[in-house]
C-alpha positions in Angstrom: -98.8 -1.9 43.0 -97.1 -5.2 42.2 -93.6 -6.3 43.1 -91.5 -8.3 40.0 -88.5 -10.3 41.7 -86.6 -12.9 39.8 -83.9 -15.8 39.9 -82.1 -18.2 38.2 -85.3 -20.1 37.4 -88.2 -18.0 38.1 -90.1 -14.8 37.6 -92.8 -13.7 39.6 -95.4 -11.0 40.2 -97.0 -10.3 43.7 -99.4 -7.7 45.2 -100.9 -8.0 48.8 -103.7 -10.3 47.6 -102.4 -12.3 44.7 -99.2 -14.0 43.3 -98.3 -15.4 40.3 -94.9 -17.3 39.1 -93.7 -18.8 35.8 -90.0 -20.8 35.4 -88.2 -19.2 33.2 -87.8 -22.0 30.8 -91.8 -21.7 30.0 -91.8 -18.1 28.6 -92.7 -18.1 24.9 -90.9 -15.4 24.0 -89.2 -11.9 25.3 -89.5 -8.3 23.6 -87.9 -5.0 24.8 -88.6 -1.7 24.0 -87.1 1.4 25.2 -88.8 1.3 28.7 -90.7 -2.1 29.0 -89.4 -6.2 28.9 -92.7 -8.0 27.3 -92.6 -11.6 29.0 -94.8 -13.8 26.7 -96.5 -16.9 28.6 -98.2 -17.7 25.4 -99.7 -15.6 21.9 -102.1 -13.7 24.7 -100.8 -13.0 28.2 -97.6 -11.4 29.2 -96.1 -9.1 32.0 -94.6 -6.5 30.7 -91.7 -4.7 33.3 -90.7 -1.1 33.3 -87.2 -1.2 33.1 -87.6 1.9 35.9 -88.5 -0.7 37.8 -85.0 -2.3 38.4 -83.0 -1.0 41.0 -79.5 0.2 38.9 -78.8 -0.9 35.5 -76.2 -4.2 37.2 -79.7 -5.4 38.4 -81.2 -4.9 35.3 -78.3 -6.8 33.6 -78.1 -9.6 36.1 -82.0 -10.0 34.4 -80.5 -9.7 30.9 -78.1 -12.2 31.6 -80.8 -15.0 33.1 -83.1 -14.2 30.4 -80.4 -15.0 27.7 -79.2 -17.9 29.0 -83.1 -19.2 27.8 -84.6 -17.0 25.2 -83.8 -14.3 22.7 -84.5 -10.9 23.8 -86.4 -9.5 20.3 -86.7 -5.6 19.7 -88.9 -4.2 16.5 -92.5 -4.9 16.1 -94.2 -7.2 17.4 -95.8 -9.9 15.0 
């Protein structure tokens, strides 16, 4: 089980015996789906975040709003 927080400036991903952050600014690219965000560090590795996973839709919108003040949020197939 991991646990996604976020802020202004970064993102990251924890479980009891690992962490992993990544500033905002150094995603590659963002995709959305009907039920996942796909964060792209680079062609290869991502996180992908069920949108279940926010708490209410404001908290999922608060994301929204920090991810597009950075990147494009891109929906469609990924190329």
């Amino acid at each position: 089980m991991f646990t996604f927080a976020f802020d202004e400036k970064e993102l990251s991903l924890s479980a009891p015996e690992l962490s992993s952050k990544i500033n905002v600014d150094y995603l590659v690219n963002v995709w959305e789906n009907a039920d996942f965000y796909f964060l792209f560090h680079d062609k290869r590795n991502f996180w992908y975040i069920p949108k279940a996973s926010f708490q209410n839709r404001e908290q999922e919108q608060y994301f929204r709003a920090i991810i597009l003040k950075h990147h494009k949020i891109s929906t469609g197939i990924m190329k």
